[in-house]
C-alpha positions in Angstrom: 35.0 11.1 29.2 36.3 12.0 25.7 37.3 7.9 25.5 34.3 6.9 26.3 32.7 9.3 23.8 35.6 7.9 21.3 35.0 4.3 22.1 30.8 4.8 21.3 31.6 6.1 18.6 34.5 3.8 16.6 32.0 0.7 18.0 29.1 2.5 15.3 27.1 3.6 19.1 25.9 -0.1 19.5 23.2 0.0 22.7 25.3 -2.9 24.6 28.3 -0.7 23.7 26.9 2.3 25.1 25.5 0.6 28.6 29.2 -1.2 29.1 30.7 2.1 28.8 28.3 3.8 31.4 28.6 1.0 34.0 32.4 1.3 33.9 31.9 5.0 34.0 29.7 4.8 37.2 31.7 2.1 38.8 35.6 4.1 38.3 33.3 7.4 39.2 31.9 5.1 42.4 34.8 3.7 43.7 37.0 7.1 43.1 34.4 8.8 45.0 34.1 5.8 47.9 37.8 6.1 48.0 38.0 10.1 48.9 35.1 9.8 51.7 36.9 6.9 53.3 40.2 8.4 53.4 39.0 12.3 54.5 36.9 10.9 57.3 39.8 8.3 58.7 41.8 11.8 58.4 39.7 13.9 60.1 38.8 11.4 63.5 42.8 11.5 63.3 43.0 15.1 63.3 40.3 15.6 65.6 42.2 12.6 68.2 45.5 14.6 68.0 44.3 17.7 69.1 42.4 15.9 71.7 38.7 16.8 70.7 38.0 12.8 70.9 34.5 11.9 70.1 34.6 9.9 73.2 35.4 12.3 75.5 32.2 13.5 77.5 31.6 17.3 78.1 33.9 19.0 80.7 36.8 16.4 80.7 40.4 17.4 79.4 43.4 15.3 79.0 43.8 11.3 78.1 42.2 9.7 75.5 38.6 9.0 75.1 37.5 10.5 78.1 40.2 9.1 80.4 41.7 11.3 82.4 45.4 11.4 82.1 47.3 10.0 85.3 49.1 12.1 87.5 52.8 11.5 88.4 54.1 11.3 91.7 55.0 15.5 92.1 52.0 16.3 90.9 49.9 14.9 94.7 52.6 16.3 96.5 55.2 13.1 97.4 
């Protein structure tokens, strides 16, 4: 901020100056902002898999992935 405010002012506050410095401004701001949504919400359906509350896993079933069930070894139906 305080370069941009620097920058209008050395460049005598020009209009075209002005907008070129606000449109950088918004884009940096933008893409900084775009940047922290896209990462937090990549880190929270991660967090969310791992402790297996999947958002693909309908109501009532535990274990797997998604909703699959997971399979069950041979001690575990007896043989």
């Amino acid at each position: 901020m305080v370069v941009a405010v620097f920058g209008v002012w050395r460049l005598g506050g020009d209009k075209a100056v002005i907008v070129g410095v606000l449109t950088t401004a918004f884009t940096a701001i933008s893409g900084v902002t775009t940047a922290y949504l896209g990462i937090k919400a990549v880190s929270n359906t991660a967090q969310n898999i791992a402790l297996g509350n999947g958002a693909g896993r309908p109501p009532g079933v535990s274990g797997g992935v998604d909703g699959v069930p997971a399979q069950r070894g041979p001690e575990a139906s007896g043989g």
